[in-house]
C-alpha positions as CSV (number, residue, x, y, z in Angstrom):
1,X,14.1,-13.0,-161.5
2,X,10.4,-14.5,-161.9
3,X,9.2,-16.7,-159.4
4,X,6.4,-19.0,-160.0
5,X,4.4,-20.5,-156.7
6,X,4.3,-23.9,-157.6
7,X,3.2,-24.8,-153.4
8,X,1.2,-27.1,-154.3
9,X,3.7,-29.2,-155.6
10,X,5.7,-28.7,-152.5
11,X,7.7,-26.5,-154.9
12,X,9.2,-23.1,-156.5
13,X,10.7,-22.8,-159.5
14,X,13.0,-19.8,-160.2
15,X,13.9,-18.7,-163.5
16,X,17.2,-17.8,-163.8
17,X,20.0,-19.3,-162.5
18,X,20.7,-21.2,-159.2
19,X,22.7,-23.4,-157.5
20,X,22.6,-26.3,-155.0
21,X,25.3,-26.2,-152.5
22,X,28.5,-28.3,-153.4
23,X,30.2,-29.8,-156.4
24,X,27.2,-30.4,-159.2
25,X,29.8,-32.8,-161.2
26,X,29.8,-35.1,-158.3
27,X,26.1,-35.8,-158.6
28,X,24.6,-39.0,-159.8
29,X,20.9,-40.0,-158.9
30,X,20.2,-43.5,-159.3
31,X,17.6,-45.5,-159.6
32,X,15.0,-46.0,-157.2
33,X,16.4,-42.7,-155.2
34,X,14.1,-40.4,-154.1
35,X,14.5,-36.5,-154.5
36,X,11.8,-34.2,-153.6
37,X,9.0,-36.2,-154.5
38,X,10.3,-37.5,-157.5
39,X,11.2,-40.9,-157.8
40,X,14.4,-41.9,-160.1
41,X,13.9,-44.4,-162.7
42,X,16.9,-43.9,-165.4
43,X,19.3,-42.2,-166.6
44,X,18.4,-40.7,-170.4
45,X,21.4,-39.0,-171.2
46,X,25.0,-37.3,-169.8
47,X,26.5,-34.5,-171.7
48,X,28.4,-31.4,-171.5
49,X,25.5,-29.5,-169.6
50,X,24.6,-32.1,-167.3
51,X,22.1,-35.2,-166.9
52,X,19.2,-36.0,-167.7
53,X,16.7,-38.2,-165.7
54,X,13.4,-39.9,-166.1
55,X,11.7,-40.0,-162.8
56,X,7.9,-40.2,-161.8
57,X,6.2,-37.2,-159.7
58,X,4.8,-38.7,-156.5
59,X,1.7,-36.2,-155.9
60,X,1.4,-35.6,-160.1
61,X,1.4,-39.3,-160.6
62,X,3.3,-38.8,-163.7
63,X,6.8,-39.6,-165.1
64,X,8.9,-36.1,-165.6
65,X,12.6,-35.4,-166.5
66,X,15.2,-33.7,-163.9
67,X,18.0,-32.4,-165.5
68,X,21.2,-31.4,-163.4
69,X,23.0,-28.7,-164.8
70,X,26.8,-29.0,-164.2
């Protein structure tokens, strides 16, 4: 698995796969949530794989898309 340091971001991406504890289908981020240093804005789309999110980057000052894989 390749790590990437992403620290100054308050970060570290993995690639690969990985998993947050608990049930992933019971996740919903709304608007106006915050989530490590991303700020929610909307939901763009909900399919089969998950959602996806606009949300801006705090530190970036920049919008970015979360996706939640189910």
């Amino acid at each position: 698995m390749a790590i990437r340091d992403h620290s100054a971001l308050g970060d570290t991406a993995h690639s690969g796969t990985s998993r947050l504890p608990g049930d992933l289908d019971s996740v919903v981020l709304v608007r106006g949530q915050t989530f490590r240093g991303l700020t929610i804005r909307q939901l763009l789309g909900a399919g089969a794989m998950g959602n996806a999110y606009l949300a801006s980057h705090a530190s970036l000052r920049m919008p970015v898309v979360v996706k939640l894989f189910r």
